[in-house]
Z-matrix of the N, CA and C atoms (Angstrom, degrees):
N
C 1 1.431
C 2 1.521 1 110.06
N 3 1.095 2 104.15 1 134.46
C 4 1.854 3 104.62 2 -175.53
C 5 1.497 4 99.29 3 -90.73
N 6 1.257 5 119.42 4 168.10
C 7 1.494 6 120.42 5 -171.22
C 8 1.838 7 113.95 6 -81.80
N 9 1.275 8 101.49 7 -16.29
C 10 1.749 9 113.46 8 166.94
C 11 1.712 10 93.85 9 -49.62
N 12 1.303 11 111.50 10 -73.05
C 13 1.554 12 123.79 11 -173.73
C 14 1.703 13 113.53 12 -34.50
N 15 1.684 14 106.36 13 -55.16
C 16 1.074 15 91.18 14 -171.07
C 17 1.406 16 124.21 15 -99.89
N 18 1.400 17 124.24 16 17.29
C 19 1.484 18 143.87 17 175.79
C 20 1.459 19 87.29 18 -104.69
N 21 0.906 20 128.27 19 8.65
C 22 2.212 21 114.34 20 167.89
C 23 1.509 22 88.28 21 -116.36
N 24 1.473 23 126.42 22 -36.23
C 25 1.511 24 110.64 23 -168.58
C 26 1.979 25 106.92 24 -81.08
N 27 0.938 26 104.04 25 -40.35
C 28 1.709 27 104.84 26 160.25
C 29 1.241 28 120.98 27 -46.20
N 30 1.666 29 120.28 28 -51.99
C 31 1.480 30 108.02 29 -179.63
C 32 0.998 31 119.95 30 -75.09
N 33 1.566 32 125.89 31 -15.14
C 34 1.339 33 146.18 32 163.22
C 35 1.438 34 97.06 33 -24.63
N 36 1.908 35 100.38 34 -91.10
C 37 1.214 36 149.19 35 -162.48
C 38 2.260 37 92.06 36 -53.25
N 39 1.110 38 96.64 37 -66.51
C 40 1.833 39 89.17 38 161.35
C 41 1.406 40 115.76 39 -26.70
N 42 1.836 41 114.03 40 -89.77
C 43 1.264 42 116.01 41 175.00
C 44 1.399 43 123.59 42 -10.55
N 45 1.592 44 106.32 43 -63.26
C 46 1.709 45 117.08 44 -173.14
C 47 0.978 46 102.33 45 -62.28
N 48 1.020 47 134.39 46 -62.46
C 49 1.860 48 141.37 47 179.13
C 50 1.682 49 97.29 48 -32.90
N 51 1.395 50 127.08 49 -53.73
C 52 1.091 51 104.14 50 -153.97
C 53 1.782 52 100.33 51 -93.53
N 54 1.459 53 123.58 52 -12.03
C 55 1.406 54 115.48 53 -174.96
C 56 1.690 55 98.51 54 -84.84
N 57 1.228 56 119.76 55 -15.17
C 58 1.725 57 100.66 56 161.96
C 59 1.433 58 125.58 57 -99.46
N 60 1.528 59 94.77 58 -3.82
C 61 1.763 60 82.05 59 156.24
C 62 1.493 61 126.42 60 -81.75
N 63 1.338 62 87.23 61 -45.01
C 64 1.673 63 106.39 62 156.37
C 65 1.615 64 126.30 63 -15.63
N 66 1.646 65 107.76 64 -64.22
C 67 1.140 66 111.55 65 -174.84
C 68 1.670 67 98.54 66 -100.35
N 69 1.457 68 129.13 67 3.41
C 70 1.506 69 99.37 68 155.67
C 71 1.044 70 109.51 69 -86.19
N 72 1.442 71 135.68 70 -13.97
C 73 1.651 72 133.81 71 179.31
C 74 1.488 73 104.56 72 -62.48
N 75 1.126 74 105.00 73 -48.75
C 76 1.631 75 111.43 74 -141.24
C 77 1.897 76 92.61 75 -121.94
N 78 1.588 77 113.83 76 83.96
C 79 1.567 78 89.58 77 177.76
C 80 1.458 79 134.49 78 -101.73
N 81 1.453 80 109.26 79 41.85
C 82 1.517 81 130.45 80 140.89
C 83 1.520 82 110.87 81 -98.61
N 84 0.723 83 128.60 82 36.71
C 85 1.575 84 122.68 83 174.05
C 86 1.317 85 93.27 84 -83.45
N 87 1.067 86 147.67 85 -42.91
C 88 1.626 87 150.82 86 -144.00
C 89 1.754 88 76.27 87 -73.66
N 90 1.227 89 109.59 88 -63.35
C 91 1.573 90 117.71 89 -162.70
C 92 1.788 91 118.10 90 -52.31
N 93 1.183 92 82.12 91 -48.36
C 94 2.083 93 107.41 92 174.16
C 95 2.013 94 84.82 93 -49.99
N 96 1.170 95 92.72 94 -71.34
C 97 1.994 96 93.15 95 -158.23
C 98 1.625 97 98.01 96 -48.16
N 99 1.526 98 124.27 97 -42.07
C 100 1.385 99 103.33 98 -169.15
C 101 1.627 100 96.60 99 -81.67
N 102 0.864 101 108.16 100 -28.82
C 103 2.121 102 93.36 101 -175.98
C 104 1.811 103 109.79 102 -46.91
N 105 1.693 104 97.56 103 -46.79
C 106 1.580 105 93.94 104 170.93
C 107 1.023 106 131.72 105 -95.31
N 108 1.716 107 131.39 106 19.58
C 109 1.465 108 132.59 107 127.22
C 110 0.939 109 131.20 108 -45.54
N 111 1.744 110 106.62 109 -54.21
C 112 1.480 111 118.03 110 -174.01
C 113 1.971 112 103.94 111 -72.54
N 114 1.117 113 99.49 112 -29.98
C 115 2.203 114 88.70 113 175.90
C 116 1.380 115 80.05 114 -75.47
N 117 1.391 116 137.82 115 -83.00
C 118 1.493 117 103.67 116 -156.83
C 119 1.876 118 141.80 117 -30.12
N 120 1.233 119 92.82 118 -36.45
C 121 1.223 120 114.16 119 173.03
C 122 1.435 121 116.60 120 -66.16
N 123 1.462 122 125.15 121 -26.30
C 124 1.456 123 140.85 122 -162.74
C 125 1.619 124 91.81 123 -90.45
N 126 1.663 125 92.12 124 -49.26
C 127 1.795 126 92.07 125 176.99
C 128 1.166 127 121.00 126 -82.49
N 129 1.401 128 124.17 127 17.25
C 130 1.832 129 104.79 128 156.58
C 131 1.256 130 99.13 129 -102.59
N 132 1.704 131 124.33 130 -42.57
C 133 1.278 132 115.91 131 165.12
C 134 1.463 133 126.18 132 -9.83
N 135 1.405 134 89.41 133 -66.70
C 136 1.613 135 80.85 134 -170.52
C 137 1.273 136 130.43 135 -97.31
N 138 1.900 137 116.95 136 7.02
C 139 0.999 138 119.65 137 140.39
C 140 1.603 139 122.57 138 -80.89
N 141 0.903 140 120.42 139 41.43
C 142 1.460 141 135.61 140 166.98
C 143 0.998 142 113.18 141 -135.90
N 144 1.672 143 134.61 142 -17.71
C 145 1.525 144 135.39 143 163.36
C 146 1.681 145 102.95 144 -75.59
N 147 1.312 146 93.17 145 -36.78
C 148 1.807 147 90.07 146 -178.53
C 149 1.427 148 120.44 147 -57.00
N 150 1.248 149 93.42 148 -61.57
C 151 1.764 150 106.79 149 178.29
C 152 1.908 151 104.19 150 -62.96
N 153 0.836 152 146.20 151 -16.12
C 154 1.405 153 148.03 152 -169.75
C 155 1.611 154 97.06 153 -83.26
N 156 1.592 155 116.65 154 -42.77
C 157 1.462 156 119.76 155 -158.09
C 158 1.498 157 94.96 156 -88.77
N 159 1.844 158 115.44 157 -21.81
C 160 1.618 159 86.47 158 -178.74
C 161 0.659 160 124.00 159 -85.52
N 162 1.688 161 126.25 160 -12.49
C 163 1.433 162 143.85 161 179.75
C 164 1.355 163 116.29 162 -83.96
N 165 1.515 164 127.68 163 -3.79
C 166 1.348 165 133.26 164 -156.38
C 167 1.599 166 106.20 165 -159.16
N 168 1.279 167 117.65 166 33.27
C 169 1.707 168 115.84 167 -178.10
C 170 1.439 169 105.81 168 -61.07
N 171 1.083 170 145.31 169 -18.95
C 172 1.549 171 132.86 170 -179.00
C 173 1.638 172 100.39 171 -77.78
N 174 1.212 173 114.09 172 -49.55
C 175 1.816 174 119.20 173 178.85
C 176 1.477 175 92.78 174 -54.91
N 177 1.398 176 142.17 175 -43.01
C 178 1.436 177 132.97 176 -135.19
C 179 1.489 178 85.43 177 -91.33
N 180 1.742 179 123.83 178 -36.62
C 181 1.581 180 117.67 179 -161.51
C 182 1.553 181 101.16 180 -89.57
N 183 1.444 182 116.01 181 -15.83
C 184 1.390 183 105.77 182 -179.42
C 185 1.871 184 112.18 183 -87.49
N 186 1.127 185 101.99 184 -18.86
C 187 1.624 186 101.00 185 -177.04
C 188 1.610 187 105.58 186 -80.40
N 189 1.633 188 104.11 187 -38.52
C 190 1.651 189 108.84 188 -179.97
C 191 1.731 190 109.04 189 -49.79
N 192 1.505 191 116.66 190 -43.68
C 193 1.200 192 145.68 191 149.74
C 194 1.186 193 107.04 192 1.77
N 195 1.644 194 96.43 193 -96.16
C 196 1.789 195 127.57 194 -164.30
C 197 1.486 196 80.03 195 -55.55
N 198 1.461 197 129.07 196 -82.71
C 199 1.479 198 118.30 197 -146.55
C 200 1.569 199 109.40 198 -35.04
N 201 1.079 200 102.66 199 -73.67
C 202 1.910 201 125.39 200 165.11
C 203 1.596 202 88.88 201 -5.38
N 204 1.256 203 118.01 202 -92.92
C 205 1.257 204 133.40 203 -160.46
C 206 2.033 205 105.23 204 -48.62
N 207 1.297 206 102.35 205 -41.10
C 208 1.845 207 98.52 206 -178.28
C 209 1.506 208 98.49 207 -81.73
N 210 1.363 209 142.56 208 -24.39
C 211 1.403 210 131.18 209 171.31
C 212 1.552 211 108.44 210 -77.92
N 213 1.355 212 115.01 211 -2.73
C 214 1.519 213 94.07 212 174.66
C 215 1.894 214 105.10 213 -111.56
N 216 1.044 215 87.42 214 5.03
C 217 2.167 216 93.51 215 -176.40
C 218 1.716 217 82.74 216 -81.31
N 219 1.467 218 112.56 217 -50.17
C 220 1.524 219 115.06 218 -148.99
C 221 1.821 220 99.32 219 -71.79
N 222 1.420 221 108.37 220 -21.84
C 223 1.536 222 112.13 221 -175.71
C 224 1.248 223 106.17 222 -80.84
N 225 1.650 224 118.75 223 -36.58
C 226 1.592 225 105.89 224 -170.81
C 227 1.221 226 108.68 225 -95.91
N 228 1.682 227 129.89 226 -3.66
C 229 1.704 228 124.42 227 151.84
C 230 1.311 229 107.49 228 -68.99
N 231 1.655 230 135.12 229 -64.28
C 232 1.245 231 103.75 230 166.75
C 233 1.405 232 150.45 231 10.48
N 234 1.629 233 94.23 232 -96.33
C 235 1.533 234 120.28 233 151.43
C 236 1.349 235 127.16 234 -33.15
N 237 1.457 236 126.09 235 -36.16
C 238 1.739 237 139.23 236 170.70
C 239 1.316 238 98.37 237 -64.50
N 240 1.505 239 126.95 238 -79.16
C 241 1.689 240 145.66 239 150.72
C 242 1.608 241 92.02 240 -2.45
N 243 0.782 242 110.23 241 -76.86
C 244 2.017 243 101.81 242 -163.45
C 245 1.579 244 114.96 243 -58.59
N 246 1.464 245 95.54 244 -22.23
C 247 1.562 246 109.13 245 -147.70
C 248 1.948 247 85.78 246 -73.27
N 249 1.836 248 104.14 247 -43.92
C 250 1.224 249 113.13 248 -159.45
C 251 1.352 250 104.47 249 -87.95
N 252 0.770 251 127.19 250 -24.18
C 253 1.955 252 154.67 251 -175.30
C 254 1.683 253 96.10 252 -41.56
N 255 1.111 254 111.35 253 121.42
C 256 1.798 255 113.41 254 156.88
C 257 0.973 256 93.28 255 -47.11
N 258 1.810 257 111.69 256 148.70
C 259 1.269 258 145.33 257 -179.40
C 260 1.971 259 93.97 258 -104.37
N 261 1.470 260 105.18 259 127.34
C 262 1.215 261 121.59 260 168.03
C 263 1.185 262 115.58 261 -98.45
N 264 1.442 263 104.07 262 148.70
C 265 1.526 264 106.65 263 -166.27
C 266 1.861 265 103.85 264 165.88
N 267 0.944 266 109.51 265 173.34
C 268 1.373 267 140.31 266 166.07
C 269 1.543 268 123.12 267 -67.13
N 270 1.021 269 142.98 268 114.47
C 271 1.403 270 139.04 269 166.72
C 272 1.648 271 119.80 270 -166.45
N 273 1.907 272 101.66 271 165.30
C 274 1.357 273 85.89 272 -158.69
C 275 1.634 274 85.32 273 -135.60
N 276 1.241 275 134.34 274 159.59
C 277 1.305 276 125.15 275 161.65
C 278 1.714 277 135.39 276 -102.85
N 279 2.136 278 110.91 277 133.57
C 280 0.605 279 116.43 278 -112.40
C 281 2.066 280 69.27 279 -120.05
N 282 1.905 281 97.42 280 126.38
C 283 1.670 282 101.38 281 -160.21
C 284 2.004 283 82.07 282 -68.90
N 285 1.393 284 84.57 283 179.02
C 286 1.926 285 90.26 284 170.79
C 287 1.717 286 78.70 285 -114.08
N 288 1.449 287 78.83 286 160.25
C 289 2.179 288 93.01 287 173.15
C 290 1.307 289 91.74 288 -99.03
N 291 1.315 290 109.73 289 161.06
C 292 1.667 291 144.89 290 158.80
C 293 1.538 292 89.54 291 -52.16
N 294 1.389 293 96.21 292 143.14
C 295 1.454 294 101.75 293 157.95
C 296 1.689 295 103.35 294 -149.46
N 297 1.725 296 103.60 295 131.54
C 298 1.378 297 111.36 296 173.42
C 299 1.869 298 127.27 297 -55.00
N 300 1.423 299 101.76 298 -174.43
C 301 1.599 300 97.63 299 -172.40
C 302 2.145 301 99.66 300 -72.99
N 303 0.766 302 106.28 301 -7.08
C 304 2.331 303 100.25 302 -151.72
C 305 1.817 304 67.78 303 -103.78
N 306 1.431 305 139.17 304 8.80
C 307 1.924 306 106.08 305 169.19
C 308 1.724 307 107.43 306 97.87
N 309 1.325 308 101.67 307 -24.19
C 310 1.544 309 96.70 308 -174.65
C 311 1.726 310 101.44 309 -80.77
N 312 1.243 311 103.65 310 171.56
C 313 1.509 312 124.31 311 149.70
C 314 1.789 313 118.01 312 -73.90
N 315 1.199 314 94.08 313 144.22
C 316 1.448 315 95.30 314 -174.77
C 317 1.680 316 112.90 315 -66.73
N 318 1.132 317 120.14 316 1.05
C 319 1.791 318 137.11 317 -173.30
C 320 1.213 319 103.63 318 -111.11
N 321 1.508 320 143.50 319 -9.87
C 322 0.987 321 127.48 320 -163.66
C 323 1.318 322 122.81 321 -67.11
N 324 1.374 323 116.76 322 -68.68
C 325 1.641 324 131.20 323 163.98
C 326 2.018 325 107.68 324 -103.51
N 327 1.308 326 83.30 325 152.46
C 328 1.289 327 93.37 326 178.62
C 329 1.598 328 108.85 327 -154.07
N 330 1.663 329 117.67 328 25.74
C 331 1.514 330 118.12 329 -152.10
C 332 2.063 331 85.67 330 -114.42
N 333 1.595 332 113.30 331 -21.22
C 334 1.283 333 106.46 332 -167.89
C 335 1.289 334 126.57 333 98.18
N 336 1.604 335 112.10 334 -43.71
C 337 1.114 336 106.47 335 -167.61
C 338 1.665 337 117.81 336 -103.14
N 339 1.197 338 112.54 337 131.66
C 340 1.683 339 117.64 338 -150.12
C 341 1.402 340 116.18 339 -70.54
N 342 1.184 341 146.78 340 117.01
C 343 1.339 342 166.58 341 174.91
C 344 2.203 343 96.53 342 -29.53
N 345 1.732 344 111.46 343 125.67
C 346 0.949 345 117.75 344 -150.45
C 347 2.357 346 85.84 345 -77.36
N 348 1.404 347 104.93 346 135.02
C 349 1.259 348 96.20 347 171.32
C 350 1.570 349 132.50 348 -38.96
N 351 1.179 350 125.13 349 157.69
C 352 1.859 351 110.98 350 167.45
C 353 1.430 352 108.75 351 -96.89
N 354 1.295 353 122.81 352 130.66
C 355 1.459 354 128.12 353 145.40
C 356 1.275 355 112.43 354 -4.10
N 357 1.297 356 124.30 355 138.17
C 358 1.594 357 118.65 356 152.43
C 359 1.771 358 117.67 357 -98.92
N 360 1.156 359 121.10 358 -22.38
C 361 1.050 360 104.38 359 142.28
C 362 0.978 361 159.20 360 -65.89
N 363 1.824 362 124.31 361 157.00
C 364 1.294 363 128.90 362 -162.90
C 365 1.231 364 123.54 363 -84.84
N 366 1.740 365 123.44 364 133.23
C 367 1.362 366 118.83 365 -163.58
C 368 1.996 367 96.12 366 -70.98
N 369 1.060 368 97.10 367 -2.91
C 370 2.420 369 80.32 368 -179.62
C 371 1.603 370 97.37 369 -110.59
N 372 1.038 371 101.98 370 21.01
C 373 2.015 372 95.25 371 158.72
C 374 1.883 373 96.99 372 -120.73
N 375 1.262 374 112.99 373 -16.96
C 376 1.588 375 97.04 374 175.88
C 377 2.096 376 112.86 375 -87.15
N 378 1.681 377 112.11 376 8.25
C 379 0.822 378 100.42 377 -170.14
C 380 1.738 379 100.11 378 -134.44
């Protein structure tokens, strides 16, 4: 073995040594390493959305477009949906009273004595 060989198999053997101490120290590390995969990943993304839009601005204004256009179908069904939607709430039901033959309620009077007629004339010809 030439010493190239065994100074790559040591740092190897280093490395490992230190990613399981690593994660018995620290036991979100698993979590830490994928959080900064996934930003790496976010950051080529979007240096690949960048470069796509300078090379392609007619695709970039027509998709901005379409979305535009499917967030506003999905906002004004919504809005229909609520419009038609049972109303929640509280309520209680409300009996109807009996009502006699003369229009009244059967509660109205109960004293006998009959309510004095009204005038038919108009109070701006008596004044």
């Amino acid at each position: 073995m030439s010493k190239l060989t065994t100074i790559t198999d040591r740092a190897l053997e280093l490395a490992s040594q230190a990613g399981t101490s690593l994660r018995h120290a620290v036991p979100s590390a698993d979590r830490l390493l994928q959080t900064g995969a996934a930003l790496g990943v976010a950051r080529t993304g979007g240096k690949l959305a960048v470069n796509f839009v300078r090379r392609n601005p007619a695709v970039a204004v027509a998709t901005g477009i379409g979305v535009g256009l499917l967030a506003l179908v999905a906002y004004r069904k919504r809005k229909r949906d609520q419009a038609n939607a049972p109303i929640e709430g509280k309520s209680r039901r409300v009996e109807a009273r009996k009502v006699n033959g003369a229009g009244k309620t059967s509660t109205a009077r109960k004293t006998g004595t009959p309510r004095k007629p009204r005038s038919t004339a108009s109070h701006s010809a008596e004044s």
